[in-house]
N, C-alpha and C positions, 0 to 999 in steps of 0.2 A: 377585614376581620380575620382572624384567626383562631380556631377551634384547637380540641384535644387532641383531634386526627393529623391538623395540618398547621401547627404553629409558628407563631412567625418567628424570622430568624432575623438580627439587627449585623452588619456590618460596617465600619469605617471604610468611609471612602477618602481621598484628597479633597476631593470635591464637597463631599456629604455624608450623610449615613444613611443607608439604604435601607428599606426592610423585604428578603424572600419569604420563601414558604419552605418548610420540610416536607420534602413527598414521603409518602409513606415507604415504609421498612419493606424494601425489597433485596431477592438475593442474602439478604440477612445485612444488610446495610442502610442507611438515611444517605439522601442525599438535599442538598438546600439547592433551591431554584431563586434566581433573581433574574427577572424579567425588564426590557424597559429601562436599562439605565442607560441617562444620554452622558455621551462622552464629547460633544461637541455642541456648541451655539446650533441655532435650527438655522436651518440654510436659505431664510427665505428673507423675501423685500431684499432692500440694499444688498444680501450677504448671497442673493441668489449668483451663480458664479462668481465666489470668491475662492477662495482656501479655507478649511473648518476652522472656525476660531474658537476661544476658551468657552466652554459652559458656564456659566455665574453660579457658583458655588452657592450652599444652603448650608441653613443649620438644622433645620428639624427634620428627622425619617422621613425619608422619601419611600413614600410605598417602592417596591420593583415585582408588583404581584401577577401584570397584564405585560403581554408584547407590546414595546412602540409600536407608532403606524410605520406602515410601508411607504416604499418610494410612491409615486404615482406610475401606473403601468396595467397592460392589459389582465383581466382575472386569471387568477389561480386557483383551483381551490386545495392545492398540498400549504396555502399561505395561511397562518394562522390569524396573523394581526387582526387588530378588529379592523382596521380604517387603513384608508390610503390620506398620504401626506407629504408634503415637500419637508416637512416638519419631521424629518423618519432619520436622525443619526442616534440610534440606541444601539444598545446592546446586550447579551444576556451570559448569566455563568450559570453554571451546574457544578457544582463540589462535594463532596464528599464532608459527610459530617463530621465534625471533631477532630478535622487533621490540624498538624501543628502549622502556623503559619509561615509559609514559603519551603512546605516539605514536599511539595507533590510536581509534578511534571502539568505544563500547561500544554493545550492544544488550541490553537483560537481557526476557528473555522470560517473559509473567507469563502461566501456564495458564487454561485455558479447564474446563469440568467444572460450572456450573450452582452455581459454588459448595457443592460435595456431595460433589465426588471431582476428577479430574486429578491431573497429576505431573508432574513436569520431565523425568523420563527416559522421557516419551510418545516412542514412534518416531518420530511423523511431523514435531518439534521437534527432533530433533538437531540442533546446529550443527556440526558438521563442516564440512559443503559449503559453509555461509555463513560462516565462520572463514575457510576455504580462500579469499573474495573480500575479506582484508584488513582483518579486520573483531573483535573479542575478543564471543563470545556466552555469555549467561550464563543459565542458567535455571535455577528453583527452586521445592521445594515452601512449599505454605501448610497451615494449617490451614481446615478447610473442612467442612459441616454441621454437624456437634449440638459437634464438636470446635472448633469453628470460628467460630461466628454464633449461639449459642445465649444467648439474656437471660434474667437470670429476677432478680425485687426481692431473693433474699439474695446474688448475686453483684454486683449495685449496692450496695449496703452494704457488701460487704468493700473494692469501691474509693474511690479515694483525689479521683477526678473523680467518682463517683456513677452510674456506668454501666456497663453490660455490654453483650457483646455484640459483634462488630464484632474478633473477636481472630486471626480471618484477614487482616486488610486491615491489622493492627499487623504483624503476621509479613511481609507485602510492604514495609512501612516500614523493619521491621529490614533485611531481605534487599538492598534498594536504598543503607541505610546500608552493609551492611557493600561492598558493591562501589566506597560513594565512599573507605573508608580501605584498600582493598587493591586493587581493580584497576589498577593503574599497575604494581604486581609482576608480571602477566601480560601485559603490555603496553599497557593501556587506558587512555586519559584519561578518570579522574573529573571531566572537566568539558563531554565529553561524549559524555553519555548518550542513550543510546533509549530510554526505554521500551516496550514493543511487547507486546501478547499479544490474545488472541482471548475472546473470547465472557464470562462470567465476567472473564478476565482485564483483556481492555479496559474492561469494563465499572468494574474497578476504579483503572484508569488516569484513566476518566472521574471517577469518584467524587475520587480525589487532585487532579484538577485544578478540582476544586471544593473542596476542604477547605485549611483554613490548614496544617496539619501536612503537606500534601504541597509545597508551595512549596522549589525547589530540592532534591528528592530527583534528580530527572532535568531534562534542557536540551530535549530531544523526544518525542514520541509517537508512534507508530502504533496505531490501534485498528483492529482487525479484526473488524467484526459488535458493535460494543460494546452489550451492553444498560443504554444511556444514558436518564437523564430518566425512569427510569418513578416514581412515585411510591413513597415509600419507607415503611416501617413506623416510628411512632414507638418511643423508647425504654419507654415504658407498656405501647402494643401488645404489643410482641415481648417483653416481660419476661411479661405477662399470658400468651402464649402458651404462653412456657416454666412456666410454672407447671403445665401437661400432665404433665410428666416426675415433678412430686411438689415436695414443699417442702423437704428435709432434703440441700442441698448436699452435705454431708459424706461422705452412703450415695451420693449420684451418682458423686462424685468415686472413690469407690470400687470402682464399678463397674469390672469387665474392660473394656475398647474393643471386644471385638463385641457386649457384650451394651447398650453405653450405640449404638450403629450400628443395634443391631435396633430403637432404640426410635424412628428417625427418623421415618417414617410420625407417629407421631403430629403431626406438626407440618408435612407437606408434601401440602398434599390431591392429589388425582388429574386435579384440570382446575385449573389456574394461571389466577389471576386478573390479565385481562387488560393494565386501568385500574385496578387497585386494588393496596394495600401488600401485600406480604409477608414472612415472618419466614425464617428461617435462610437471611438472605442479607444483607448490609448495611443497618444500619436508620439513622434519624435520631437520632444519640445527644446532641446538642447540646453533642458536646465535639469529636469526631475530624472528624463530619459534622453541622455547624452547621443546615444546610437542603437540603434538595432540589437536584438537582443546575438542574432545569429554571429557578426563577427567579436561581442563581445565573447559564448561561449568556445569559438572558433580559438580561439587566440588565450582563452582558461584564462578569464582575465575576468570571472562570478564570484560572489562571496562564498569560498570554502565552506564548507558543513554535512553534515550528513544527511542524508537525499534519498526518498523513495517516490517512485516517478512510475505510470500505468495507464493502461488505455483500454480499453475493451474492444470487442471481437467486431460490433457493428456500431462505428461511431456513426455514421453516414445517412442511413434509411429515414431516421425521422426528420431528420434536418432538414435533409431534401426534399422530401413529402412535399411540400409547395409549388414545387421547382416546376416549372412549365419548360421544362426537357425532355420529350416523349420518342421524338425519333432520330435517329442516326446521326441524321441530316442536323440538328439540333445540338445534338451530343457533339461533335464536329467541328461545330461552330465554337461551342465553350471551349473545348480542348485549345482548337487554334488560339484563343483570345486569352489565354491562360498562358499558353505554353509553348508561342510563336515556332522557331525555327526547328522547336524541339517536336511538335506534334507528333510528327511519323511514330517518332519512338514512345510517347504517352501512349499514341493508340495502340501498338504491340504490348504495352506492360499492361493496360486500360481496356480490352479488344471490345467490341461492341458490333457484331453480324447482323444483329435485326436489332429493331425496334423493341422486341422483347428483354434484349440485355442491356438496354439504354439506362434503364431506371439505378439496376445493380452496380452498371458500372461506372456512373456517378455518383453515389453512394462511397463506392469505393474510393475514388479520388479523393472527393471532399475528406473524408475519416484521414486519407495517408496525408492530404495538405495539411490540415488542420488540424492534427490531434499525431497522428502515427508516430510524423517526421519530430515536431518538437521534442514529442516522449525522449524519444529516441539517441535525440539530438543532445537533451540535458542530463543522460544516464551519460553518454559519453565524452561531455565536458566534465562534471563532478565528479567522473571516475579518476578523472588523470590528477583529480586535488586532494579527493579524498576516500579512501579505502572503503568508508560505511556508505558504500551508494547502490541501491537498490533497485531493481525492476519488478513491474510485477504485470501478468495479462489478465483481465477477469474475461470469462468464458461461459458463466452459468449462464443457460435459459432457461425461465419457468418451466413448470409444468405446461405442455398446450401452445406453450411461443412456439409462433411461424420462425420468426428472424430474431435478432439482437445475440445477446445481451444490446441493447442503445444506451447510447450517449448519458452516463451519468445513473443510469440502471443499479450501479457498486454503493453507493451510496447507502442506500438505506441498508445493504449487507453490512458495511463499514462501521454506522449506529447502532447500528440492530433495531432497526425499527421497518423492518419485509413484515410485520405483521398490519404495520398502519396501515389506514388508508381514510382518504375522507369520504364523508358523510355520502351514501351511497352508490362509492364505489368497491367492488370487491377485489380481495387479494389471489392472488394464482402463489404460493409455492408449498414446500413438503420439508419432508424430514430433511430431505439434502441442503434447501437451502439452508433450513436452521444451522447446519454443520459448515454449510461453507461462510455466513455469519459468526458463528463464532469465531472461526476460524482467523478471520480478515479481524475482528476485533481485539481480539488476541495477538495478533503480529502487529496492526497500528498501536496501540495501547505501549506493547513491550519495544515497539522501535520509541516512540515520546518518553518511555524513561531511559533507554540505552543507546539510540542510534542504530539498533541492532531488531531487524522484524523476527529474529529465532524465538519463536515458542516451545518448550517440550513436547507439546503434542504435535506440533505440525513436522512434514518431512523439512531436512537442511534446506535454507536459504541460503545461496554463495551470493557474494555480493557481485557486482556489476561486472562485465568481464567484456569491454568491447569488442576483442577476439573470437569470444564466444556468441557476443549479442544475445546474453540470459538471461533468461526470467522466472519467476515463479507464478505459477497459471490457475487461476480460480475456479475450476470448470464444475464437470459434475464429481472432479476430486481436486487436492490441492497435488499438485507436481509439477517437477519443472520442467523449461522449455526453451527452445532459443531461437534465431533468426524468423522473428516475424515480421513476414512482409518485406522482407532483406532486400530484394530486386527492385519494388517500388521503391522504398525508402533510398536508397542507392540512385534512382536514377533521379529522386529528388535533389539528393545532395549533390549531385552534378550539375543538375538545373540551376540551382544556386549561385553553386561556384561561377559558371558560367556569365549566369546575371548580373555578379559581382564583380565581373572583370577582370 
């Protein structure tokens, strides 16, 4: 239903015609929300590991007033959706009222969640506020773990390329198709695009701009915390792995969605390997992802475009939080099994004397494997193609934080939504964050229409300078900065090389 306050808004789609809501007149603007629109067949019974196939088109307003459900996956409560569901390929715009059609710059936001869970209706990704600075935001679910990334040799046999696996990162292909044949009806030019999302999500950003099947889905990127370049599981591997779950497709497929969820554990150990492949996350299928991302960037051989690329101060601390690594003796053992011939030199860049720096300096490792080195690694492939490439460190801690900024923290500075939170939890920040959110909203916003993160009020952005190894640093001020983590990072890419022969 729709009142005086919040009336609804009708749009064409290819598909259908949707109906949002107008949020109310903020900042001295409307903005129209459309919640829930499926851009894909639901992925379940026969279609469960396929490829997303068409939605069945409608004629009559399709409300888009509520979030689709979610993937099925452990609680959240930053998740908005009402419900979990296998039934979850939707997605959501926020636009700006009244713009002319295909005038405005798109940003489509691709979830973060480890490849295992996330959602597009995460609180701390609403586009409202960043809609509100002139801009069409779009986010959406994927499929994701056993739903998701799961290979196994009789789901290679039923297709038609010889592969399985990898049916999340088909679901972000659809999701980005369907925004180049209909975002212009909300206002947005399908010609240009942002890609943007965090951790998992960047990371898939990264992956597309190494595979031929991503060329020309989007015109830019932003990755935030991308887990870039690590080494990937082959199509063999990850089919061997799934073979855990049993042989007989037919009885999987038939499975209920919590009871095929409870069986994840089998396939995701308890300490993540560091330097080494893994499964129910994108693997090497030699169709979608020809090779590794690493000697594709190695060899500037990614789809040119313009690139802002970031990591924060403490990727590590939370992640590890689980980690049953407390002593030396422990700490030791990961290092060797990571990082074989090379150990001696891990534990001089990594040092570890008691029991007491065990925790810190696993932490560390993980952030430089997983997050540091890729950053780093894709500022200085897309600098050598293209001049508008960007760095940037976030640094801010709450008010009262022991540790962080963590993993994915930037985020709700980026939206502007550091004031949310859910239903009885409270927020820690102050004047500064507000200033260092606007701040980062203002140079995203102005990089999606120009390529360029220069805002007036902020100090100069130079762009990417491998020499320099610069950045622009988010802290308790915006200024810039360079060689972070240089000697880690460095003796990573040695590790590599090495690995690689």
């Amino acid at each position: 239903m729709s009142d005086q306050t919040n009336p609804q808004v009708v749009v064409p789609t290819v598909e259908g015609p949707v109906a949002g809501i107008a949020l109310p007149l903020r900042r001295g603007k409307v903005v129209n929300a459309f919640k829930g629109i499926p851009y894909a067949a639901p992925p379940v019974g026969p279609l469960r590991w396929r490829p997303p196939q068409p939605v069945k088109p409608w004629t009559e307003v399709r409300p888009a007033l509520a979030f689709g459900a979610d993937l099925p996956q452990a609680p959240n409560p930053r998740l908005r959706a009402p419900s979990q569901s296998e039934d979850c390929l939707f997605l959501n715009v926020w636009a700006p009222a009244g713009a002319a059609p295909a005038s405005l710059p798109v940003m489509v936001w691709i979830h973060g969640g480890g490849f295992a869970g996330g959602s597009g209706s995460d609180l701390r990704s609403d586009g409202e506020a960043m809609a509100r600075r002139g801009v069409v935001v779009v986010s959406f679910n994927y499929r994701a773990g056993l739903f998701g990334f799961l290979a196994h040799p009789a789901l290679s046999r039923e297709s038609e390329h010889g592969v399985s696996g990898n049916y999340g990162l088909l679901d972000q292909i659809a999701a980005l198709q369907w925004v180049k044949r209909n975002i212009a009806a909300f206002g947005g030019d399908p010609a240009r695009v942002t890609a943007f999302g965090v951790s998992a999500g960047s990371a898939s950003i990264s992956l597309l701009l190494a595979s031929p099947m991503g060329k020309g889905l989007f015109q830019q990127a932003i990755l935030h915390s991308p887990g870039a370049a690590r080494p990937l599981s082959t199509l063999a591997e990850a089919q061997q792995a799934g073979t855990a779950l049993g042989d007989d497709i037919d009885a999987l497929r038939a499975l209920p969605a919590d009871e095929l969820l409870a069986k994840t554990a089998l396939l995701s150990p308890k300490v993540r390997g560091l330097t080494t492949p893994r499964v129910l996350r994108p693997i090497r299928d030699g169709w979608l992802l020809p090779q590794d991302e690493r000697p594709v960037f190695k060899s500037h051989r990614l789809h040119a475009m313009p690139l802002l690329v970031g990591s924060n101060a403490d990727e590590g601390t939370l992640l590890t939080k689980a980690w049953p690594v407390d002593s030396v003796a422990g700490y030791k053992e990961v290092v060797q099994a990571n990082f074989g011939d090379a150990a001696a030199k891990a534990m001089r860049l990594y040092p570890a004397a008691s029991d007491k720096q065990v925790r810190a300096r696993v932490a560390e490792m993980f952030a430089d494997t997983q997050f540091n080195y890729g950053t780093r690694l894709l500022a200085q492939a897309m600098s050598t193609l293209e001049r508008k490439t960007w760095r940037y460190l976030f640094l801010r801690r709450r008010p009262h934080q022991a540790d962080g900024p963590h993993h994915g923290e930037e985020v709700a500075y980026v939206f502007g939504t550091i004031a949310d939170a859910p239903a009885g939890e409270t927020v820690d920040y102050d004047t500064t964050d507000r200033e260092i959110s606007t701040a980062m909203m203002q140079a995203w916003t102005a990089f999606a229409a120009t390529g360029n993160p220069n805002a007036p009020t902020l100090p100069r952005w130079a762009p990417y300078d491998p020499a320099a190894d610069n950045y622009m640093a988010f802290g308790d001020t915006v200024e810039p900065g360079r060689g972070w983590r240089q000697p880690q990072l460095d003796f990573l890419d040695r590790f590599y090389d090495a690995a690689a022969g």
